[in-house]
N, C-alpha and C positions, 0 to 999 in steps of 0.2 A: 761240622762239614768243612772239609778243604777248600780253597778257592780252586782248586783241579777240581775236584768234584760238582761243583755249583756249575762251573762255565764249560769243562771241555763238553758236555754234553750237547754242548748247544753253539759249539767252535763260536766261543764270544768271547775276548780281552775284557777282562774287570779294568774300570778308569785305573785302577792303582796300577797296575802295571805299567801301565803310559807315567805316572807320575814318578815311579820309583823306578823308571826305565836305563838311567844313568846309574844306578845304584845295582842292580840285576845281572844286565848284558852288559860285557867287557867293550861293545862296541855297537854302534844302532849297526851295522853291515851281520853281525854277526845274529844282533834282533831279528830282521829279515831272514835269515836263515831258518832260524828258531821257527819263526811264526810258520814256516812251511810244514816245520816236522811238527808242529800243532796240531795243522788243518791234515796231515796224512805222515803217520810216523812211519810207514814202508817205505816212504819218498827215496829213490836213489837220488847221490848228492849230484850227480850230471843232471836230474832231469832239475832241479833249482834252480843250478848252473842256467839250465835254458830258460829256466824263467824270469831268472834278474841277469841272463845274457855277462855271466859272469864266466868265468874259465872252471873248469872240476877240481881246477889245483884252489882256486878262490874258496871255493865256497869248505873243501877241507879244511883248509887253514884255517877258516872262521869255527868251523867243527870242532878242530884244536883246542879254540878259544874256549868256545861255549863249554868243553870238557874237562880243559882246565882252573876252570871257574867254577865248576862243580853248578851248570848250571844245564846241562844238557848230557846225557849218559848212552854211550852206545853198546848192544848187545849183537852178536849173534843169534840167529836164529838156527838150532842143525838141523831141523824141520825142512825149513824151506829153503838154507842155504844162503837166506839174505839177513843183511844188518837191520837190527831197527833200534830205534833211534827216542828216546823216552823223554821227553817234556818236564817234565814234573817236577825235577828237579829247580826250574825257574819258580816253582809256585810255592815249594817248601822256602827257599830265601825269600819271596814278599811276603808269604806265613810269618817269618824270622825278623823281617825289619818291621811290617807292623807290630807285632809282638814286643820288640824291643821298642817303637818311639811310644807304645799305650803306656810301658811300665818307665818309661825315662819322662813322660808330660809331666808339666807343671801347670794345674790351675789357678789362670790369674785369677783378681780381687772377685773379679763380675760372674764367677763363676762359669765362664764359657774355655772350651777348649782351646790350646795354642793351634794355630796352623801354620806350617809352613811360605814361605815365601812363595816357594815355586808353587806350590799347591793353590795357593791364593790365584798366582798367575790363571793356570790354567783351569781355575773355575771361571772366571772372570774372562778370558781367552775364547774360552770355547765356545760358546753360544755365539759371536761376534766373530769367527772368523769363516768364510764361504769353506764348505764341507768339514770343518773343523779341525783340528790341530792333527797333524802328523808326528811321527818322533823326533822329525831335524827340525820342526818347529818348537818343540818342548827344550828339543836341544840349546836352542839360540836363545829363548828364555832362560834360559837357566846361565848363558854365557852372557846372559845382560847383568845377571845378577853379580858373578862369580867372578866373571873378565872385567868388563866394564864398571862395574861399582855400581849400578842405579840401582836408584831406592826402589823396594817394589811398590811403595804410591806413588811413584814418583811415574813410574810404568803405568799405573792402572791409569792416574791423568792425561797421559798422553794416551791411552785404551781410548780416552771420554772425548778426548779434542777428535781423536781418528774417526772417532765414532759420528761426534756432530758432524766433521765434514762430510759422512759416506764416503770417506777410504779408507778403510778396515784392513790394513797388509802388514805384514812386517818389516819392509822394508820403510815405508812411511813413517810407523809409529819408530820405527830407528833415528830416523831425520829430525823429527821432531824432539823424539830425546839428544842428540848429540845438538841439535840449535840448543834447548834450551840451555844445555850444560855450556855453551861456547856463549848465553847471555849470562854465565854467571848462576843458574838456576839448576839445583841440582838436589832441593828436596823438595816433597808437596807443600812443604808450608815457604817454602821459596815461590811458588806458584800463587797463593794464597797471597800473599803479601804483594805479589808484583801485581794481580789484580787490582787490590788493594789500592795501590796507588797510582792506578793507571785511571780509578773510578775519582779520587780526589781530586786528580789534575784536569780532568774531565768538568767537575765542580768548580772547581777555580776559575776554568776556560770561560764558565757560560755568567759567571760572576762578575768577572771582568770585562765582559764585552759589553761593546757601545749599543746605545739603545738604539732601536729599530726604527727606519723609518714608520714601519705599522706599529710601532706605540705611540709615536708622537703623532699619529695620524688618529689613534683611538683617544688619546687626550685632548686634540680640538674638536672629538665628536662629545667627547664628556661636559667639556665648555660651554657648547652651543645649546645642551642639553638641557645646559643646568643655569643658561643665562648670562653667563660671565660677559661673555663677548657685548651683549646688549647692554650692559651696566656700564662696558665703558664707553 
């Protein structure tokens, strides 16, 4: 069974779509288009237009796309006189690239399968973000990874700091990766080390400090305790 077959019955997006979304659709604008002719393949492209308040030239041009991408197919109908508009073609290409990364994986030593970076992301992403990940969210993750350079633990740690605080946004977890990178800290084991020695100097602080006056207050209770004072 196809992934067209499993889901359009039930108009529901397999996660892979969302994850292989940059690899699929030529454009998330043109995503949004898609996913209408998903949910009703009779759809005239004005009434889309109305619904993402785009122009009926917009949403063509995105049609274009999707057809030149061989990822959306339009037909005449001479029945009824109207175009309709065939999906399926988006599920045969994520048929096509899972197919290709099953037969291209490599099994490391431990026996567990590679996963991708962004896929890492957006397992890890999703449960943690309020109503969870959209496609321009997937998007920027994936332009963390590809524009910006960060590591993806280097992202999941800042997931865990965003996390401890309860602010969970992307914008945040941005700020915090671009600090750390601006301290110099730009892998997780850069993190790891910098606590590291933030916990040693921490040691050293309480080592080196002068004794309290409540120790020396508990040492002429030990004195008096133990007679000292009376002896001399």
């Amino acid at each position: 069974m196809t992934y067209y077959d499993q889901f359009k019955k039930d108009i529901v997006l397999p996660q892979a779509i969302l994850t292989h979304i940059l690899e699929i659709f030529p454009t998330l604008a043109s995503f949004n288009v898609w996913l209408y002719f998903y949910g009703n393949e009779a759809l005239a492209p004005s009434q889309i237009a109305g619904f993402l308040q785009l122009t009926t030239a917009d949403v063509n041009q995105a049609i274009n796309l999707l057809t030149d991408s061989a990822t959306l197919t339009a037909e005449f109908d001479d029945l009824t006189g109207e175009m309709r508009f065939d999906t399926r073609p988006a599920f045969a290409k994520l048929d096509a690239i899972l197919s290709d990364a099953s037969s291209d994986i490599t099994i490391p030593e431990d026996d567990e399968p590679a996963v991708s970076d962004i896929s890492r992301l957006i397992a890890a992403f999703e449960p943690e973000m309020p109503g969870g990940l959209t496609p321009i969210n997937i998007e920027e993750l994936q332009k963390w990874l590809s524009d910006d350079k960060f590591e993806a633990d280097l992202i999941l740690q800042a997931l865990r700091e965003a996390a401890l605080n309860r602010k969970v946004s992307l914008p945040y977890i941005r700020a915090i990766l671009r600090n750390w990178r601006n301290d110099g800290i730009v892998t997780a084991r850069d993190i790891a080390d910098n606590r590291e020695e933030r916990e040693m100097r921490k040691a050293e602080q309480q080592t080196d400090a002068p004794l309290s006056e409540d120790y020396f207050n508990s040492v002429d209770s030990l004195r008096k305790a133990w007679g000292y004072d009376d002896a001399q």
